[in-house]
N, C-alpha and C positions, 0 to 999 in steps of 0.2 A: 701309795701309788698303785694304778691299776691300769690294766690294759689286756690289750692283744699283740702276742708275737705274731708278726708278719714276715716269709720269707718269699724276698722279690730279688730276682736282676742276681743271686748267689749272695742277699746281704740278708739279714736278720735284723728287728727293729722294732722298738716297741711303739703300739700305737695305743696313746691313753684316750680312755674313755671311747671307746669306735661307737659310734651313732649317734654319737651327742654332740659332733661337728656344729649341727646347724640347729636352732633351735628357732623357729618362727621366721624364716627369713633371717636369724641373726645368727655371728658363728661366735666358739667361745675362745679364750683364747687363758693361758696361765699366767697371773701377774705374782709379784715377789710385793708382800705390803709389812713396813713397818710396824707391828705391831701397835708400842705405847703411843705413836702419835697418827698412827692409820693412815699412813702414807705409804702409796704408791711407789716402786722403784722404776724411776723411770730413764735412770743412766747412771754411769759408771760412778760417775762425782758422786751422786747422792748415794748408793751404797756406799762406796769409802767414806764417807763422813760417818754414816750410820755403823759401819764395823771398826772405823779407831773408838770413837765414843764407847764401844766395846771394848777395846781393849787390841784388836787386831793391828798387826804392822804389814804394810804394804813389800812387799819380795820384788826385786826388780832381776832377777837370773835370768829368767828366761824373755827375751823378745816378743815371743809369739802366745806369751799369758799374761793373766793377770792376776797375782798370785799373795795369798794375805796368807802371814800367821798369828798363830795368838801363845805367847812366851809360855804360858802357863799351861799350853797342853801340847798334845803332840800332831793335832790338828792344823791341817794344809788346804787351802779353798783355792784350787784354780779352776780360771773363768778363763774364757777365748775374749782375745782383745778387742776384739769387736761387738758392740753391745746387742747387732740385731741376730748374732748366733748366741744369746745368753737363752737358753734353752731350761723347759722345766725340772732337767736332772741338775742342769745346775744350781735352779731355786729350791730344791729339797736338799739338794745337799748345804747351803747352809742354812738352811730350818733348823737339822739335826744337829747342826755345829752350834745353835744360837733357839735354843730351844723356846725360850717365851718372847724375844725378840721380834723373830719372822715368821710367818706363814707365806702360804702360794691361796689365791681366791683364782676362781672361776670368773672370766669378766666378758659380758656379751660386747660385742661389737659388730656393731649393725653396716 
């Protein structure tokens, strides 16, 4: 991960990749991709299919997450229940949890 800390408004924030917003008319934006089958995450259901097939169990505690673990380690993935706040710290953090599984790609969108 890389970026620029930004401090605006009394809040502190990272801004990845500043100037490469816009590339041709087009902006980029960070996708969560499947690795073995190079699929796209494009909502909640399809990642939980993709992390039990791993091995992950679904946490129902908290209301306001959505929260998997995996028995075998001491590893905790919570996401906001809402999919269009699924943000890039939350696709690196389970990269690192799920090492040759997922990556985050770079995706234009014109």
């Amino acid at each position: 991960m890389s970026g620029v800390w930004v401090f605006k408004n009394g809040v502190v924030r990272l801004v990845e990749n500043p100037g490469t917003d816009s590339v041709q008319g087009s902006s980029r934006r960070k996708v969560l991709v499947h690795t073995p089958s190079n699929e796209v995450i494009t909502s909640y259901s399809v990642l939980e299919r993709k992390l039990a097939s791993l091995g992950w169990e679904r946490y129902y505690d908290d209301p306001d997450l959505l929260q998997f673990h995996k028995r075998s380690t001491v590893h905790l993935i919570s996401l906001p229940r809402d999919f269009s706040k699924f943000k890039s710290m939350h696709m690196y953090d389970i990269v690192v949890k799920n090492k040759n599984s997922f990556e985050v790609r770079d995706m234009n969108v014109t």
